[in-house]
C-alpha positions as CSV (number, residue, x, y, z in Angstrom):
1,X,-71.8,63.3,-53.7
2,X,-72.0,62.2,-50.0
3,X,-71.0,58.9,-49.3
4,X,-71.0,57.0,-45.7
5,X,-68.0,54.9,-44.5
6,X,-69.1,52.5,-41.9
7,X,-66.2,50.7,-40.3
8,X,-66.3,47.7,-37.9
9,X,-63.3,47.0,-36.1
10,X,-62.0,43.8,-35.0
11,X,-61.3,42.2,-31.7
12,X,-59.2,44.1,-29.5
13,X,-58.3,46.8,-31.5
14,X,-57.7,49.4,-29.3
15,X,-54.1,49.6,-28.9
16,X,-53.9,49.9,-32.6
17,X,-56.4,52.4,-32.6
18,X,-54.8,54.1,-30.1
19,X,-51.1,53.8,-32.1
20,X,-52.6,55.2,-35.2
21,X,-55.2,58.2,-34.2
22,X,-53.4,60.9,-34.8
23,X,-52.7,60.3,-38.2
24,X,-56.1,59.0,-39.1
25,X,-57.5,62.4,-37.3
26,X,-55.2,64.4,-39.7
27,X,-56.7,62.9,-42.6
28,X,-59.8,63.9,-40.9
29,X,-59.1,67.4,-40.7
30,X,-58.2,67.7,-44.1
31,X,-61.4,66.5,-45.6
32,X,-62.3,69.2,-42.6
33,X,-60.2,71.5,-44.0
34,X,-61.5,71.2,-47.6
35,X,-65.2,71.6,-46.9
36,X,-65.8,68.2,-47.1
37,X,-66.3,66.3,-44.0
38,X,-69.9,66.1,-42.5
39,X,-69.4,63.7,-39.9
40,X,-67.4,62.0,-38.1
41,X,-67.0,59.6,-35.4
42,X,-66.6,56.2,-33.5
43,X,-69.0,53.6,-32.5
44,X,-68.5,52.7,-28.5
45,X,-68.4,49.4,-28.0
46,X,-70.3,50.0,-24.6
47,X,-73.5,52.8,-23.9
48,X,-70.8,55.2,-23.0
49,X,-69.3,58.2,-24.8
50,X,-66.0,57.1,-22.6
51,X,-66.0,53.6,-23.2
52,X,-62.3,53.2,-21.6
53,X,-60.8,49.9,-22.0
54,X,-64.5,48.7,-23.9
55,X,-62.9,50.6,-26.8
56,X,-64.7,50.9,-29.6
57,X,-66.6,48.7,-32.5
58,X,-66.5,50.6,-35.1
59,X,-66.5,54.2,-37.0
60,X,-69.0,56.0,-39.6
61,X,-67.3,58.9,-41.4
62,X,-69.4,61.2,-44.2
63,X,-67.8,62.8,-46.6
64,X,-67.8,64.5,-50.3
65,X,-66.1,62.4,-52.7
66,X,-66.5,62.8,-56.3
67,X,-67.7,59.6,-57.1
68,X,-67.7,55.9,-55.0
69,X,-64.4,54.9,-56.6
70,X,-62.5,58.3,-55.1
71,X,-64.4,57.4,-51.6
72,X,-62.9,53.6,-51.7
73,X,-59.6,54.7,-52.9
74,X,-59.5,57.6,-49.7
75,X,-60.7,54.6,-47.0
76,X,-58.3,52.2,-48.3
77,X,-55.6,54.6,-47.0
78,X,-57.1,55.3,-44.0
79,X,-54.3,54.4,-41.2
80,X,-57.1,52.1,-39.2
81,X,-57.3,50.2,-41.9
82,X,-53.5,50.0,-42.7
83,X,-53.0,49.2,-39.0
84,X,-55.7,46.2,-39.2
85,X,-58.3,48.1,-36.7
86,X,-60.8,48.0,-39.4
87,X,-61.9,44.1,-40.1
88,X,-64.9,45.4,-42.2
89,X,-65.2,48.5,-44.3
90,X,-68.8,48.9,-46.3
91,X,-69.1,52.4,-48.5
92,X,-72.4,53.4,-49.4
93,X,-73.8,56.7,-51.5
94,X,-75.4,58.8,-48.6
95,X,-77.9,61.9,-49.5
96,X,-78.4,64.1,-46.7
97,X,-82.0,65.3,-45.8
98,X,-81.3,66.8,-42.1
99,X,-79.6,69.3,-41.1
């Protein structure tokens, strides 16, 4: 099943994000990888795909996980989070109507 992983990041995360992006991008491209990723991406903090020193307030990633527990296990390793970037992480179920 799909589920959506909607982080919010904290206040002045972006040197941390920054620190940490590669690694979270290779966990990325192995859901990628496995057929698994539908989406992914960060939330500008400003109305700006190149928010610069704005950064960013959050991410949403969808994914196939076998069930919500494997989907909270995978975004509790998620370097973001490790790092502190991530001061909220909500996982919901997602079902996919479009594309």
């Amino acid at each position: 099943m799909l589920y959506a992983i909607i982080a919010v990041d904290r206040p002045n995360s972006l040197p941390d994000r920054q620190r940490v992006r590669p690694a979270h991008l290779a966990r990325l491209r192995a859901l990628l990888d496995e057929g698994r990723l539908v989406l992914a991406g960060p939330h500008p903090a400003i109305d700006s795909p190149e928010p610069g020193e704005a950064g960013f307030s959050g991410s949403l990633i969808v994914a196939e996980f076998a069930d919500l527990s494997a989907a909270e296990t995978w975004a509790a390793a998620d370097p973001y989070r490790e790092a502190g970037v991530y001061r909220e992480v909500l996982i919901k179920p997602f079902k996919q109507v479009f594309p």
